[in-house]
Every structure is written in C-alpha cells, then in structure tokens.
C-alpha positions in Angstrom: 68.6 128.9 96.4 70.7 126.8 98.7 68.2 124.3 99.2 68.2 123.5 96.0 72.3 123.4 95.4 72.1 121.0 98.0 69.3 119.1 96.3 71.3 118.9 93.7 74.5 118.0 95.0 72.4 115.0 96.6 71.6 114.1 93.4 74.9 114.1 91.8 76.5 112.4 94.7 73.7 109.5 94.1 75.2 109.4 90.6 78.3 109.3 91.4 80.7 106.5 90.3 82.0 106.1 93.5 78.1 105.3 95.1 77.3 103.0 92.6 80.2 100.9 92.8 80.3 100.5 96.4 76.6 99.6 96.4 77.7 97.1 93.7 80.2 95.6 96.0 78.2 95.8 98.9 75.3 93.7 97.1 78.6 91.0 96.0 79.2 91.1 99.3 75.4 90.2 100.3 75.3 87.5 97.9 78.1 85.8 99.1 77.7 83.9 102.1 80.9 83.2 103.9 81.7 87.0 102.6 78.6 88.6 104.2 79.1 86.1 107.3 82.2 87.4 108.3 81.8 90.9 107.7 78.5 90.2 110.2 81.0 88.6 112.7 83.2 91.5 112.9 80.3 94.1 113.1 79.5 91.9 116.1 82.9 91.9 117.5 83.1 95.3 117.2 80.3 96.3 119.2 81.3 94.0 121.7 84.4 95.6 121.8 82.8 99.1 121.9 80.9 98.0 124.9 83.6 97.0 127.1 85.2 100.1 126.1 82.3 102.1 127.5 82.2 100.3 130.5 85.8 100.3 131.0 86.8 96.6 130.5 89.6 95.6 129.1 89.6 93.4 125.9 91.7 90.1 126.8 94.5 89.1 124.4 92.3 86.3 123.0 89.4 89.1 122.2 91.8 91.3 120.5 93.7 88.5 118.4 90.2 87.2 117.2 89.3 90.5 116.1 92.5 90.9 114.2 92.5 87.9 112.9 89.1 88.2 111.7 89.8 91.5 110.0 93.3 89.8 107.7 90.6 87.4 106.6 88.3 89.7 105.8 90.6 92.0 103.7 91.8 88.5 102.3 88.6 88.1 100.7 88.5 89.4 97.3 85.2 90.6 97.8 85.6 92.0 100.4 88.5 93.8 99.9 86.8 95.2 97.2 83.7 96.8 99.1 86.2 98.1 101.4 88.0 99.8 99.0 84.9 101.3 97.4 84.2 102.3 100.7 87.1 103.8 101.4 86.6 105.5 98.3 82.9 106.9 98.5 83.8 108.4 101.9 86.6 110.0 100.6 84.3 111.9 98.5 82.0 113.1 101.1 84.7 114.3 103.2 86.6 115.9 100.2 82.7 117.6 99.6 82.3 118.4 103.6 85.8 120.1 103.7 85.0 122.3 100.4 81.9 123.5 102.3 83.6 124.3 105.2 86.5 125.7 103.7 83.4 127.8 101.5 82.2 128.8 104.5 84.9 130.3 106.7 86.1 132.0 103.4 89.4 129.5 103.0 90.8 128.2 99.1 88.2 125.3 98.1 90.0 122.5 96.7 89.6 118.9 96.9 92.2 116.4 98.4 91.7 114.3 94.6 
C-alpha cells in the first residue's frame, strides 16, 4: 500500500504545473545560446569554487567578483530568471511534500508552507 501512494505521488508530482514549467524553462534556456552559455559558466565556476573549498584555498577577490558578477547577469537574463524562478518554485514543492512526510511520520500537524 505505501508503495503504491508513493507511486502515485511520483506521478502527480510529474504532472504537476510546477515540473512542467520549469522543464519548459529549462529547454528556453537550452535553446538559447548566450543563456545556456552562461548558466554552463557558472556551473563551472562553482565547482571550481567548491574545489578550493575542499582543499582549503581561498578564492581571490578577482574569483569571487567574477562569480558574482556572472550570477547579476544571469538573473538579468529574462530567461534565465525565469528557469530560476521555476526552480525555485518546483523545489519548494518537494520540500513542502518531504516536510508533510516527516511531519506524517513523527506524528506532528501536516500542513504545507503554500
């Protein structure tokens, strides 16, 4: 029985409005070059910056300024901003839908954040 609830709830989040537009974003995103460019430059960036964290190095100013920088031009694109926000928004969901489980489980008031 709980297998299947949660076959189901996997199947109503993949219908959900907030999946579908940020896959619709996401594939505006794709199809526009400089957009998809720069959101592949500050993946990159990021992971650089990940790595010198784990290995304890510090970031120089010029490392951190190019990374901010990168990100105001990013949530300047329209586009961009866009997917972002969908993002935001599909994640919201599944957190709002892991909380309600947890709060199911330890036997606390389910209610969403909404």
């Amino acid at each position: 029985m709980v297998i299947l609830k949660a076959m189901e709830l996997g199947h109503e989040i993949s219908q959900s409005t907030e999946l579908q537009k940020m896959r619709e974003t996401e594939a505006s995103v794709h199809a526009d070059q400089a957009a998809a460019g720069m959101i592949q430059e500050f993946q990159v960036r990021q992971r650089v910056m990940a790595e010198a964290r784990s290995t304890g190095r510090k970031l120089t100013g010029e490392e951190q300024d190019e990374l901010v920088n990168l990100h105001q031009q990013m949530t300047e694109n329209p586009k961009i901003k866009e997917f972002m926000e969908a993002q935001r928004q599909f994640h919201q969901l599944i957190n709002d839908v892991n909380r309600i489980l947890q709060q199911a489980i330890t036997g606390n008031a389910c209610t969403p954040s909404g």
